[in-house]
N, C-alpha and C positions, 0 to 999 in steps of 0.2 A: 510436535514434540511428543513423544509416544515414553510413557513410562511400562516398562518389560518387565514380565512376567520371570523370575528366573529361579534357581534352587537356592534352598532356606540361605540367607546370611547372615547366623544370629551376629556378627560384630557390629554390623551398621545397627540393625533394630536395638540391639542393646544400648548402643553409644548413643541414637537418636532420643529413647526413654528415660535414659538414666541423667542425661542431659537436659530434657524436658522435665525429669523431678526437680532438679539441682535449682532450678530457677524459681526465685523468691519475687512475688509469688509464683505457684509454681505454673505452666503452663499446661494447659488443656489439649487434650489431641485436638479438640474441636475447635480452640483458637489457634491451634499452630496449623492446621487444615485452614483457616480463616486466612491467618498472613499467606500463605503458600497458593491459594484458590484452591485448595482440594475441598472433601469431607473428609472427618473424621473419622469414619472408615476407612479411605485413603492410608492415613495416619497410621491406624489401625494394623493395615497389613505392610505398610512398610515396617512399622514396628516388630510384628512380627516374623519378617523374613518372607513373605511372599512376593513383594514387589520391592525392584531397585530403581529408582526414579532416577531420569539423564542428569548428566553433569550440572546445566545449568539449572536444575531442582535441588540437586546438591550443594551447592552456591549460594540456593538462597535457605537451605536449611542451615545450611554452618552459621550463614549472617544470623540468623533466627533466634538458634542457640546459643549462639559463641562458641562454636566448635572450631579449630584450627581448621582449613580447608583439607591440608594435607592428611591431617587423622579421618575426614568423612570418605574423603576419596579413597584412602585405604581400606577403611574397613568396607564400603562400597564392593571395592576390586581388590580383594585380598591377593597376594605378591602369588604367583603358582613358580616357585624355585627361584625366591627371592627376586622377581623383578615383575612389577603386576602391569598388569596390560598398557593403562594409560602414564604409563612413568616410565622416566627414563633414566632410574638407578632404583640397585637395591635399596630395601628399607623391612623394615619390620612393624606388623600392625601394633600399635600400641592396649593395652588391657584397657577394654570402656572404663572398669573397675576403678583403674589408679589414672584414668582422665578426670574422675566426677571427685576423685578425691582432691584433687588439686586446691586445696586450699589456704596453702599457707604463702607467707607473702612470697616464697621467693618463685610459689607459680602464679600467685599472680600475677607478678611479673612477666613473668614468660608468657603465660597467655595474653598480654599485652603487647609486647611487641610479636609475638605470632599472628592478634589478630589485627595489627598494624598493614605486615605486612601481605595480610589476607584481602584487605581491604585494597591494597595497592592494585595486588591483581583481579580484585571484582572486578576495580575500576575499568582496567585496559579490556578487561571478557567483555564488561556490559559495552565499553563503546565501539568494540570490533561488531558485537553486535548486534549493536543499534543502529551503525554505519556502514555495514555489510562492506567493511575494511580489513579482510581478514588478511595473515601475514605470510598465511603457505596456503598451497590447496586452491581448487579451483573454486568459483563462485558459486553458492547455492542457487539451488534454482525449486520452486514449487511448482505446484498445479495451481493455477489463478483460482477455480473455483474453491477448491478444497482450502487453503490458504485462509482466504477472504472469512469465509467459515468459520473458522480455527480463530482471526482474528476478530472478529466481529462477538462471537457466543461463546469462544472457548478462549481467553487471551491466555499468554504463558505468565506465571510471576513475573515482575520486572521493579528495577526500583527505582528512585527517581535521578533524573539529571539535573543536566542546568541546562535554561532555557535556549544559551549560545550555542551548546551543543547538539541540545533538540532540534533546531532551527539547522545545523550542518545538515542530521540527517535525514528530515523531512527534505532539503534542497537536493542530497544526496538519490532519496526516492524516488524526485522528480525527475533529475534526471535518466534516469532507469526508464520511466515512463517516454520523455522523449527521443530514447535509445527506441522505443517499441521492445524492450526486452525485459516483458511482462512477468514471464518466471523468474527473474532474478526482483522485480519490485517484489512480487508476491513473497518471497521467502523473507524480504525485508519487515513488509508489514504485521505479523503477527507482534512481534517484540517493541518497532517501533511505537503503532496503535499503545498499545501497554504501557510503555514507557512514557508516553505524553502522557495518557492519565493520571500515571504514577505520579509526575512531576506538577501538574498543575492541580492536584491534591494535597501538595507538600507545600506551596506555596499560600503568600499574601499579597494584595496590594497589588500596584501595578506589575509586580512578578508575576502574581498571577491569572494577570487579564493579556499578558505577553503570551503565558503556556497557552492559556485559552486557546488565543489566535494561531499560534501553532498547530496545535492539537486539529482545529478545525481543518488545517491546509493538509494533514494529514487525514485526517477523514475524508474529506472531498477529494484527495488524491486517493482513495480507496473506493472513496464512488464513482471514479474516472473508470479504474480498472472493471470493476462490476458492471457496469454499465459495457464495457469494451465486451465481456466475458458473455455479456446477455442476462447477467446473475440478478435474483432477485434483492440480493443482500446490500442491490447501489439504494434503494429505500432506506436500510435502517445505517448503513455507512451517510447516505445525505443527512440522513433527521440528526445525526450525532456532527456532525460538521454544520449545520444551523445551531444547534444547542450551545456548540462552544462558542460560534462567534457570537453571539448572542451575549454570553457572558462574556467575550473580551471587549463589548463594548466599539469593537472596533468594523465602524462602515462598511471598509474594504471588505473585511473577511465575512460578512455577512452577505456581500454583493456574491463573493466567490461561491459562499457556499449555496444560498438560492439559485445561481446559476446552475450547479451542477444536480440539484432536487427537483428542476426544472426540466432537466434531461431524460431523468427518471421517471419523470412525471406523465412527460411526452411518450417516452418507449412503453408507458400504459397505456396510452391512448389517450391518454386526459389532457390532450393540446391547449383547447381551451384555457384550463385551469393554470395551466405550466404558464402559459401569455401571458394570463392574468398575476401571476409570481414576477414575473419578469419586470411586468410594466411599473409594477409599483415598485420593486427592489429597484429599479433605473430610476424611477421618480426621485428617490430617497438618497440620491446621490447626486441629483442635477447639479447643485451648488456647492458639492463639496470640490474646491482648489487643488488639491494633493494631485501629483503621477499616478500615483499607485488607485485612487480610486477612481480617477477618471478612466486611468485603465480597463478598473473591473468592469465601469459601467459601458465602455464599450465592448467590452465581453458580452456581456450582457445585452447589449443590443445586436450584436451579431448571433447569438442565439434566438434571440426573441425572431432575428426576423428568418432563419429556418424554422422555429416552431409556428408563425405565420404561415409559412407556405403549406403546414399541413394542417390550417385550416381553411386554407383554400383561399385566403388574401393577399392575393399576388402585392397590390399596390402598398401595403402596411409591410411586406416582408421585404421588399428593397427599397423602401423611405429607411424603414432601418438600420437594412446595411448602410444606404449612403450616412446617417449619420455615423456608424461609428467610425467609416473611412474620413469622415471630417475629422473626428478623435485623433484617428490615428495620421491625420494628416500635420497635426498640431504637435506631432512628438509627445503624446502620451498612451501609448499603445500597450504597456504593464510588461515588465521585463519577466514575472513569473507567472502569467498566465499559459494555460494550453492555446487560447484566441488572441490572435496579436490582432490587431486592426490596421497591418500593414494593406498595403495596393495587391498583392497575391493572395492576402488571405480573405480579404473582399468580393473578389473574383472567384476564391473558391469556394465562399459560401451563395454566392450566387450561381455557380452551377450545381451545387446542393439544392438552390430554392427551385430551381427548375424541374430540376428532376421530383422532388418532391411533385410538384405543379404536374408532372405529366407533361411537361413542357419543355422536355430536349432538346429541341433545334434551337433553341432561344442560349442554350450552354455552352455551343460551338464557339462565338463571339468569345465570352470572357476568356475561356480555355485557349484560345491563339494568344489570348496576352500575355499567359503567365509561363514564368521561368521558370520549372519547378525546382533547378536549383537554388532561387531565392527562395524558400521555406530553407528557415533552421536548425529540423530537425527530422529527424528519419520517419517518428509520429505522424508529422503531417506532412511530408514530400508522400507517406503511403495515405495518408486519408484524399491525397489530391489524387491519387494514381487510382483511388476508390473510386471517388466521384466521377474521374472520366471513364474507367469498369462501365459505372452502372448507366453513363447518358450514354457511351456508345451500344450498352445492350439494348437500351430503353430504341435506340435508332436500328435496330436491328445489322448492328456490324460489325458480325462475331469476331473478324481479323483483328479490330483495333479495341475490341473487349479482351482479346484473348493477352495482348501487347500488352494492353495497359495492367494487369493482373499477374503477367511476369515483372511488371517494374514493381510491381509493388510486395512481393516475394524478394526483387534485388534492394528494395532499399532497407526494409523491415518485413525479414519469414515470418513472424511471430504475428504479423497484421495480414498477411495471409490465410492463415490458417483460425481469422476471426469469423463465428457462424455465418454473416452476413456474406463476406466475401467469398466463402466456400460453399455455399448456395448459389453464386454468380457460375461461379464454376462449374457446379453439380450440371446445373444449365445447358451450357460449352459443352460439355462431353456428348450429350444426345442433340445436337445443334446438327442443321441440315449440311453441315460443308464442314470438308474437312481439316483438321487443327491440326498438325506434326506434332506429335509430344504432350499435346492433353491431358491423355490419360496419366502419363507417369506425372503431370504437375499436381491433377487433383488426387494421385494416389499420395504424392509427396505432402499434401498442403492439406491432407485428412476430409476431402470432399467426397472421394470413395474409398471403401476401403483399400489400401497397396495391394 
């Protein structure tokens, strides 16, 4: 969310100061830069007509002030022959002058049920998007990296929800994630991120150890994507997804979120270390009863036992899978996890621990078992089309590497065109035999350039 440079508008800088005096006490550019996330220079030059901040800055400036919405967005976008850009009927800007003067009762009034019904429509803007449910127009879509970024160091304002509806569209996220249709999470995240804080800031009490656990499944859903991206920022999205479950108090979400700092961990290199995460985050969960945590913890064991295989412990890394395939063989597999501990996802991380291993022929076996249409979701029907990518490269058998990397383009382009995979590719292209159509997949899937 980019605030624009544009020509002087003294109506808004007027209405925004004259309104920032009005208020008893009065408020500070440097507090109202505070609620907003700017500085006060910020403040400063919007005041002055240098900069016009997007709508949804404008939204939370009206909340801020008590501005009518409709008076900010006018003087914002002054009418050019009576119908201004984002409205759809004439209107005329109102004088900052005879807004700040409103004080007698019968605008207070007015401004009372003006900012009634201002409130109504924050409400429907913030939960379009927070739930990336918009009602025209195609779906946003970001850049994963730049995104994560933006949410991670730069969050937009946001204000807070309720926890039911945090919880919609964190669930909302997730599925975007199992979609593979990571540009459209990533446009999600920046607000949502926000939003959870917002809210489990506003809250007490077991309210607010519910935001907590949210907020975490939200962060650790953002260190999925980083981690997918290659991006360094799955470290400080992990450590803020331990943080919160931490404070909610709540096992599962703490299994969740070691799980995924654990990943991060590994793609350092710090195998070791991530094992050693693993093994006592599963310890810590042996006896707890519930679905949901037994779930994580065989998440958690089926990570543990790929981050095994690259420390070179073949027999600890499928002692582990087979426990969690017992997990998951007891109907407790975690209905929102990315690792189900079903019989195909078993199998698929055992041809993960091979390859890992340098031990490909050993991945042939599980890989005749599985259905790939039993996975799910699109996510991982491509992270299985991945794993048999890389054991038939690892066998040297460009025809059924080259196969398996179009399936994985057909079920999820967006898991194509992931560094890892497109490195497979890059491969493929200068490979001794010939491929029909290579060239234009890795020009398609960003391995060479088009």
């Amino acid at each position: 969310m980019q605030t624009t440079t544009a020509p002087p508008t003294d109506d808004l800088g007027a209405l925004v100061r004259s309104r920032r005096h009005a208020l008893r006490p009065r408020m500070t550019q440097a507090r109202l830069g505070t609620v907003l996330g700017y500085s006060a220079s910020w403040v400063c030059r919007v005041e002055s007509g240098e900069l016009v901040p997007p709508v949804p800055v404008l939204m939370q400036i009206a909340a801020a002030l008590n501005i009518p919405a409709d008076d900010l967005l006018a003087a914002a976008h002054p009418p050019r022959g009576g119908v201004g850009p984002d409205l759809a009927s004439p209107r005329t800007t109102p004088s900052p002058a005879a807004t700040v003067a409103r004080d007698d009762i019968e605008g207070q009034q007015e401004d009372a049920v003006r900012r009634r019904h201002f409130l109504t429509g924050a409400v429907g803007i913030g939960s379009a998007a927070l739930t990336g449910t918009a009602t025209a127009g195609p779906r946003r879509t970001a850049d994963p990296g730049t995104a994560l970024e933006a949410a991670l160091f730069q969050p937009p304002p946001a204000a807070p929800s309720t926890v039911n509806r945090l919880t919609v569209a964190v669930n909302g996220a997730r599925e975007d994630f199992r979609r593979a249709e990571y540009h459209h999470l990533a446009a999600r995240l920046p607000v949502l991120l926000a939003t959870a804080d917002a809210t489990r800031n506003t809250l007490t009490g077991h309210g607010r150890e519910e935001a907590h656990a949210v907020a975490s499944r939200a962060y650790a859903l953002a260190c999925e994507l980083a981690i997918k991206q290659r991006s360094e920022t799955s470290w400080v999205a992990a450590d803020r997804a331990l943080a919160a479950a931490r404070a909610s108090g709540q096992a599962s979400a703490v299994g969740e979120a070691a799980r995924v700092l654990s990943v991060a961990m590994r793609h350092s290199g710090r195998h070791h270390a991530a094992l050693d995460l693993l093994t006592r985050t599963c310890a810590q969960l042996d006896d707890a009863s519930d679905a949901e945590a037994q779930g994580v913890r065989a998440s958690l064991l089926l990570t543990g036992g790929y981050t095994a295989a690259h420390t070179g412990d073949r027999a600890l890394a499928l002692d582990l899978v087979d426990q969690a395939e017992d997990i998951g063989r007891h109907g407790t597999a975690g209905h929102r996890l990315t690792l189900r501990a079903t019989p195909e996802q078993c199998d698929g991380m055992r041809i993960s621990i091979f390859n890992a291993l340098g031990e490909p022929d050993d991945g042939v076996a599980p890989m005749q078992r599985i259905n790939p249409g039993k996975f799910p979701t699109a996510e991982r029907r491509a992270r299985f089309f991945t794993d048999a990518a890389r054991m038939w490269h690892q066998l040297g058998n460009h025809q059924r590497t080259y196969a398996a990397l179009r399936s994985i383009e057909r079920e999820a382009p967006e898991e194509a065109r992931r560094p890892s995979v497109r490195a497979l590719t890059a491969d493929l292209v200068y490979a001794p035999v010939r491929l029909p159509g290579i060239r234009e997949f890795a020009g398609r899937t960003g391995a060479i350039p088009a």
